[in-house]
C-alpha positions in Angstrom: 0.0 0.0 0.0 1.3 3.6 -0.9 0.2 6.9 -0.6 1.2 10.1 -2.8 3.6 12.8 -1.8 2.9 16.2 -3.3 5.1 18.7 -1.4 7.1 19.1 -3.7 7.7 19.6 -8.0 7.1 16.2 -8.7 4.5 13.2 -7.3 6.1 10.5 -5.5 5.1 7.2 -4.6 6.0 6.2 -1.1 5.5 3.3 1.2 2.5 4.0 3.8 5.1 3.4 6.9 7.0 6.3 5.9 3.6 8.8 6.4 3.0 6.9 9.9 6.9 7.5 10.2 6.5 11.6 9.2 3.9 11.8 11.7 5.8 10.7 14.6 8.9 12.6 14.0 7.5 15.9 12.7 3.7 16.3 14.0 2.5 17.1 9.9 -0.9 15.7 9.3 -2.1 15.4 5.8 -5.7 16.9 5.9 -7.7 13.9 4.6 -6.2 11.8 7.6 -6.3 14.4 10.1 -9.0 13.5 12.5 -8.0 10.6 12.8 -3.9 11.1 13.5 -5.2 13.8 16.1 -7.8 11.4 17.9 -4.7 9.2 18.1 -2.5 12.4 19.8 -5.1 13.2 21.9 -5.4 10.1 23.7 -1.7 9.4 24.1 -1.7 12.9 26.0 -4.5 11.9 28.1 -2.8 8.7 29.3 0.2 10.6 29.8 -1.2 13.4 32.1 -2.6 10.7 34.1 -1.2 11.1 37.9 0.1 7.3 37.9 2.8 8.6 35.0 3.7 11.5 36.6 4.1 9.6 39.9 7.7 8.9 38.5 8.5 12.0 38.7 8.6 11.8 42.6 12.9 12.6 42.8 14.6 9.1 44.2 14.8 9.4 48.3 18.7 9.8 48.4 18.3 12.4 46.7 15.7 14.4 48.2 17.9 13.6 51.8 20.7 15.6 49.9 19.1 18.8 49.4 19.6 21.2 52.3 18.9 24.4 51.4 21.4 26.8 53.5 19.6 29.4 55.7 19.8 32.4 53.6 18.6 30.3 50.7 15.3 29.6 53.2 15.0 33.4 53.7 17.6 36.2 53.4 16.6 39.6 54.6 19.6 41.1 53.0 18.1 40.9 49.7 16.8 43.6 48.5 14.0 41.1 45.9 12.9 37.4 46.4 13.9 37.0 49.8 12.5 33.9 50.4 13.1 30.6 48.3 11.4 27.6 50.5 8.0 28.6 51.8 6.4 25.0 53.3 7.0 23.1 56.2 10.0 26.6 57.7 9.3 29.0 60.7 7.8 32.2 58.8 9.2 35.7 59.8 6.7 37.8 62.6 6.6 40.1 60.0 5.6 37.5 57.5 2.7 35.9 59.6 1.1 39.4 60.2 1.6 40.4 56.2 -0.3 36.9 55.9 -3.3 37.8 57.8 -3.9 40.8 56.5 -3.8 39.1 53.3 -6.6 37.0 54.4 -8.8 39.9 56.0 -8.2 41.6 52.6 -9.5 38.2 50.9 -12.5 37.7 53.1 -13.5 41.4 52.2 -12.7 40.3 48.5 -14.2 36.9 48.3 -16.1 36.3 51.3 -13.8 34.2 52.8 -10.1 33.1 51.9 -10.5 30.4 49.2 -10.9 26.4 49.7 -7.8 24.9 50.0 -5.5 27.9 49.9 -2.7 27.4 52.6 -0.3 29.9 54.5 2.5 28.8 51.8 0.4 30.1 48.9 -0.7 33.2 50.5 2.7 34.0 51.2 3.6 33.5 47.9 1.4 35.6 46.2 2.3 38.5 48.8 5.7 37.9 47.4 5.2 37.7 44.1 3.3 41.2 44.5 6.3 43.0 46.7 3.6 42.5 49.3 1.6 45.7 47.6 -1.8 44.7 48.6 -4.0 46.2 45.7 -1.9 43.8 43.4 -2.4 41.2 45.5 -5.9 40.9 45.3 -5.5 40.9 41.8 -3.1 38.3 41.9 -5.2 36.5 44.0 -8.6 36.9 41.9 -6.1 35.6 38.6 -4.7 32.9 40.3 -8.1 31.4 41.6 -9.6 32.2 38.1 -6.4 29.9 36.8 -7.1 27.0 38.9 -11.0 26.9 38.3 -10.0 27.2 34.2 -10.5 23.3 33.1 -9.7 24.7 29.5 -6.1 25.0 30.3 -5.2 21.6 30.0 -6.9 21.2 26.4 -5.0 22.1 23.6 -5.9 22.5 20.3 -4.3 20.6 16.9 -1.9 23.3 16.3 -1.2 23.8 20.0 -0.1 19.9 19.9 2.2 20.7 17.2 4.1 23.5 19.0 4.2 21.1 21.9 6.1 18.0 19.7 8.7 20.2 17.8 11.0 21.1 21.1 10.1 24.9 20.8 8.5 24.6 24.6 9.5 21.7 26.6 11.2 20.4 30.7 14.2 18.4 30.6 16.5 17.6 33.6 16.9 18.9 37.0 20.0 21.6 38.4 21.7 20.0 41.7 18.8 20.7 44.4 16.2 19.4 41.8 14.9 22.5 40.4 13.1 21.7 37.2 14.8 22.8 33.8 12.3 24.4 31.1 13.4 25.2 27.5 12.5 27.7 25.4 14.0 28.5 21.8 13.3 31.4 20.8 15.0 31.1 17.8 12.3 28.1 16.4 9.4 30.6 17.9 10.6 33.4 15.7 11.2 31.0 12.8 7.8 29.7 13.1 4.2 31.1 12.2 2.8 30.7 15.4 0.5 32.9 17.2 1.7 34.5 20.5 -1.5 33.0 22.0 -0.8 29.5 20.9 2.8 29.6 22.0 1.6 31.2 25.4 -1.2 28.4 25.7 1.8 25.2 25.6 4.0 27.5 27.9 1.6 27.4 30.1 0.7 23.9 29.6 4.4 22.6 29.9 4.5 25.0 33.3 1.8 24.0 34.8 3.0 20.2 34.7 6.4 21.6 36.4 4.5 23.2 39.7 1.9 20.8 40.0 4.3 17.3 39.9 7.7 18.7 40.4 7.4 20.6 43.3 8.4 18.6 47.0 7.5 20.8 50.0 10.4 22.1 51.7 13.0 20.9 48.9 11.8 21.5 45.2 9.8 24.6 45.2 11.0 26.4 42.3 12.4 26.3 38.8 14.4 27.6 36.7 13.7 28.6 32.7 16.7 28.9 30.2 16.1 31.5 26.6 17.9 30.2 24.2 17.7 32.9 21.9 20.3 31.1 19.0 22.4 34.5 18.0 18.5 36.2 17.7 19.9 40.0 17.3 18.8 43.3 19.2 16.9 44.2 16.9 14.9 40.9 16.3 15.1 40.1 19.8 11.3 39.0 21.2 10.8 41.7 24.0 6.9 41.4 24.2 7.5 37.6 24.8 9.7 37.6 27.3 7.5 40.5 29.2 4.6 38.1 28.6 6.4 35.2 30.2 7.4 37.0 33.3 3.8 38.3 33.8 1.7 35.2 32.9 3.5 33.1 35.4 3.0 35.8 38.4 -0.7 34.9 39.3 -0.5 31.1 37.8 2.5 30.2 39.6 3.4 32.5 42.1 7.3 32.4 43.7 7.7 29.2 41.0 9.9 31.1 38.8 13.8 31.0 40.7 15.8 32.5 37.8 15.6 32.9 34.0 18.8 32.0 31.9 19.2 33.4 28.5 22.0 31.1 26.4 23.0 31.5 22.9 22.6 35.7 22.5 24.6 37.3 20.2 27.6 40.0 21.1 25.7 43.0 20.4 22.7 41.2 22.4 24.8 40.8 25.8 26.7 43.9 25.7 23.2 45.7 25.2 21.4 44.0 27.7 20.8 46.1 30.5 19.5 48.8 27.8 16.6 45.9 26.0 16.0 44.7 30.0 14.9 48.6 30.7 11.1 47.4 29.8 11.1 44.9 33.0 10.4 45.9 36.4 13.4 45.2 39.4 12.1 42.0 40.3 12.3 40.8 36.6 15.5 42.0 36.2 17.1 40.3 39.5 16.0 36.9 38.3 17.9 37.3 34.4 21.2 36.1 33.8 22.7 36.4 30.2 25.2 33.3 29.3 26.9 33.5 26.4 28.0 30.6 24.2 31.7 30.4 25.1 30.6 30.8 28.8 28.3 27.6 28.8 30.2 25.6 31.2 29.1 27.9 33.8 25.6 25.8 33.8 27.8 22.9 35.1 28.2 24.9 38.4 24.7 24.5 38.8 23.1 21.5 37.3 24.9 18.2 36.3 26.0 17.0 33.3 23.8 14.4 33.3 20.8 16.6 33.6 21.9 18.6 30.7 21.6 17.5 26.6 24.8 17.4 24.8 23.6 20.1 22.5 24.3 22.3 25.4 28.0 20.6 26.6 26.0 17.9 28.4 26.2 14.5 28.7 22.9 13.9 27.9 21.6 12.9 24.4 20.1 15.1 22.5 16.3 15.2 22.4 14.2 13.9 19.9 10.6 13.2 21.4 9.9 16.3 23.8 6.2 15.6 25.2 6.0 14.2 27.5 9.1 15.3 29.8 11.9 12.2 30.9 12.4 10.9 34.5 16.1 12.6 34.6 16.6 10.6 37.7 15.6 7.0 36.4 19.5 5.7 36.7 19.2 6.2 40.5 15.6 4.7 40.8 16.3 0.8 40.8 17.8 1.3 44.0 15.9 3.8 45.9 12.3 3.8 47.4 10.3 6.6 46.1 9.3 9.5 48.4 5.6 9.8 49.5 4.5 13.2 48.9 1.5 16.1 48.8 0.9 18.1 45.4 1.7 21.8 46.0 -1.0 24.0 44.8 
């Protein structure tokens, strides 16, 4: 059995496994099969959002026992922005606890009462993620709850899918206290015809997955995105994006967001940095850090080798399928129990 290839001058015969084969490896659907390729998609993502998968991604228990997050890592009041980077199962501040119920007064006006299920940790990190400016944290607060009461933001649509199989948006590997890693290139975004909206939608979706299933309370609460912007110059350079990025994930997943790494910029792009970052507010600009090509090794000083695909001096091979995400730590799992553990919100 064959099928007809028409893409380009001339009509070709070719066996029907290669068509299953384009499919796999490049997410084109030929129109007349398309409903049924993405019924097919659509219930391989469903079995792989389903909470016994992502049960694997529970870190092995030696390695949760390793992290021990230093004291001024917990909170640091010399910090000028972000002071605090654990915020379950640690001794809050006095000043802390009585920013917190004020927070809930506020909420109770707001709402009527502080929502279901909404714990100390979470308020405190939405009066972080505000600079504990209480007129933005009831907006945060009213965005967040509208975020987890959205059941659409799970569902994506054909083209969303697409974005989601090509690597433009994806999580692979951990840094050395188990901080989730989540790719963005740039360069394939700008390369693309994609809508903002659609790109912002499989962000969100690829996010979402991070903070709900890669978070451990008290030792994994934060992660850490890396730009690679692949020599994109000044003038090219996504600004509206990045601004988008920053502000999207500040009611959806407050105090997730540790540090954004931008790899890969161009000379003119680094030197020129702190002039294209004037758009971003402080606490946007403390989290960036620019890396540039010949200075990749500096990841190493933060995440393993291991955890990092060769592409990027790793030791890791590079990927090809990027939905859903690997179990980084598999190699250490035949020998360790996994750790019980609750869901952050």
């Amino acid at each position: 059995c064959f099928f007809f290839s028409s893409r380009r001058r001339h009509t070709r015969f070719l066996p029907v496994s290669w068509a299953r084969r384009c499919v796999q490896e490049t997410g084109y659907q030929r129109r007349v099969h398309g409903e049924l390729i993405l019924e097919q998609k659509q219930n391989t993502m469903e079995s792989q959002t389903s909470e016994e998968f992502w049960q694997q991604f529970i870190p092995p228990e030696e390695v949760l026992n390793s992290i021990n997050h230093p004291a001024e890592y917990i909170y640091n009041p010399k910090k000028a922005k972000n002071q605090r980077g654990i915020f379950h199962n640690v001794e809050f501040t006095e000043n802390e606890k009585k920013q917190i119920t004020l927070y809930e007064a506020a909420l109770r006006e707001k709402f009527g009462d502080v929502p279901k299920g909404w714990s100390q940790a979470l308020l405190l990190r939405l009066l972080y993620s505000s600079d504990f400016n209480f007129d933005d944290c009831k907006w945060l607060a009213g965005e967040h709850l509208r975020w987890v009461e959205d059941e659409s933001k799970l569902n994506l649509n054909p083209v969303q899918q697409r974005i989601l199989s090509t690597g433009m948006i994806y999580q692979f590997g951990r840094d050395k206290v188990g901080r989730p890693l989540i790719y963005i290139h740039l360069d394939r975004f700008k390369k693309s015809k994609v809508s903002e909206e659609d790109f912002m939608k499989v962000f969100l979706f690829v996010f979402w997955h991070a903070w709900k299933y890669m978070q451990v309370p008290g030792k994994i609460e934060n992660c850490i995105l890396l730009l690679d912007v692949n020599e994109i110059g000044i003038l090219n350079f996504p600004k509206n994006i990045l601004q988008q990025l920053l502000s999207d994930t500040r009611p959806r997943f407050p105090a997730f967001l540790e540090k954004v790494i931008i790899l890969n910029p161009t000379t003119s792009l680094s030197l020129s940095w702190s002039a294209i970052s004037a758009f971003l507010d402080d606490n946007a600009k403390s989290k960036i850090n620019v890396i540039k090509k010949k200075e990749q090794s500096k990841l190493f000083q933060q995440v393993s080798p291991d955890q990092i695909e060769k592409y990027y001096g790793g030791n890791a091979e590079n990927l090809k399928v990027f939905w859903p995400p690997q179990d980084t730590y598999r190699q250490y799992r035949n020998n360790s129990i996994p750790v019980s553990y609750t869901h952050l919100r």
